[in-house]
N, C-alpha and C positions, 0 to 999 in steps of 0.2 A: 504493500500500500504506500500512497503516498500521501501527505501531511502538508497542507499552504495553510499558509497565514499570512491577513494583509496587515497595512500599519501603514499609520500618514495622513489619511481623511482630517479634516477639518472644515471649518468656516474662514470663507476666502472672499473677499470683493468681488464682482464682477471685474474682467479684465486681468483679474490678478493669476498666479502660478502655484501648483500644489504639485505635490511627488510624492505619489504612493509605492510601496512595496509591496513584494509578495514573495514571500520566503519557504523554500520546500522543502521537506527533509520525507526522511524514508527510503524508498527504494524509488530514488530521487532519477536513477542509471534506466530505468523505465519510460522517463519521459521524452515523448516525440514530440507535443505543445505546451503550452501554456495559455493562456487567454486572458483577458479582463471581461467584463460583463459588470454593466449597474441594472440597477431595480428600482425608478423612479417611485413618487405615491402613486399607485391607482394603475401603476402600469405594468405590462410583464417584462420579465428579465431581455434585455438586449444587449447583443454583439457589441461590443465596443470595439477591440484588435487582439492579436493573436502572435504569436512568437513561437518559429520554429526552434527546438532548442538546442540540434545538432548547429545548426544553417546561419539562424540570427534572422531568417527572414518574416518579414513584417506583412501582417493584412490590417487593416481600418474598416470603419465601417466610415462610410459619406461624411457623418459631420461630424467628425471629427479630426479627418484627413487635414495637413497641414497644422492642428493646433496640438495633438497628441503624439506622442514619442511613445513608443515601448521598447525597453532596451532588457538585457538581459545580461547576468553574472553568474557564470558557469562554475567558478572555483566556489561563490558564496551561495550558489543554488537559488540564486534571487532575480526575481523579474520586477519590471520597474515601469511605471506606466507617471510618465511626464507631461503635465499639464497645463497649457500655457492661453492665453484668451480667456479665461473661465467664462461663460454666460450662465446664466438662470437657467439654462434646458440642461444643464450638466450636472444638476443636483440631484444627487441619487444614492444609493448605497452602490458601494462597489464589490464587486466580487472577482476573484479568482480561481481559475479553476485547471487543470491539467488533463492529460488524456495520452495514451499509450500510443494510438495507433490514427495515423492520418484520418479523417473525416467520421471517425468514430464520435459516439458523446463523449462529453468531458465528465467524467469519472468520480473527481476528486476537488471539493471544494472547500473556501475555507469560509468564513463567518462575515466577513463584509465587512468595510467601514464607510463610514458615511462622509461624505462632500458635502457640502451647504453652499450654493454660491449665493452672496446677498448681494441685493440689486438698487 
């Protein structure tokens, strides 16, 4: 199994930058992705971006292209979702989650933290 936990969420200005973590332990030598995913009020879980974690390579979803980064630490076993423009549509719980095998579900998730962007 594998074990994430995020860390970082806060309250942030509109416009302003936040940088969350997502740290994985376990049988860590399993992992093919990683992903970010939030959970607005009222709304269901969406794709934020994703990280291969041999490769480093990067998907987004639309809005967030250009204002988000996800980077990745392979010796620290840590993924990093960098956030930059904050707006009001970006407030949500954040989630991380991993997954074994290309286009499989993601598996393994960890507890969320919360972003507040105030406007």
């Amino acid at each position: 199994q594998v074990q994430v936990v995020e860390s970082g969420g806060g309250l942030v200005q509109a416009g302003g930058s936040l940088r969350l973590s997502c740290a994985a332990s376990g049988r860590t030598n399993t992992i093919y992705e990683m992903g970010w995913f939030r959970q607005a009020p009222g709304k269901g879980r969406e794709f934020v971006g994703s990280i291969t974690w041999s490769s480093g390579n990067t998907w987004y979803t639309d809005s967030v292209k250009g204002r988000f980064t996800i980077s990745r630490d392979n010796a620290k076993n840590t993924m990093y979702l960098e956030m930059n423009s904050l707006q009001g549509a970006d407030t949500a719980v954040y989630y991380c989650g991993s997954r074994r095998v290309s286009g499989a579900r993601y598996e393994y998730w960890g507890q969320g933290t919360q972003v507040t962007v105030s406007t």
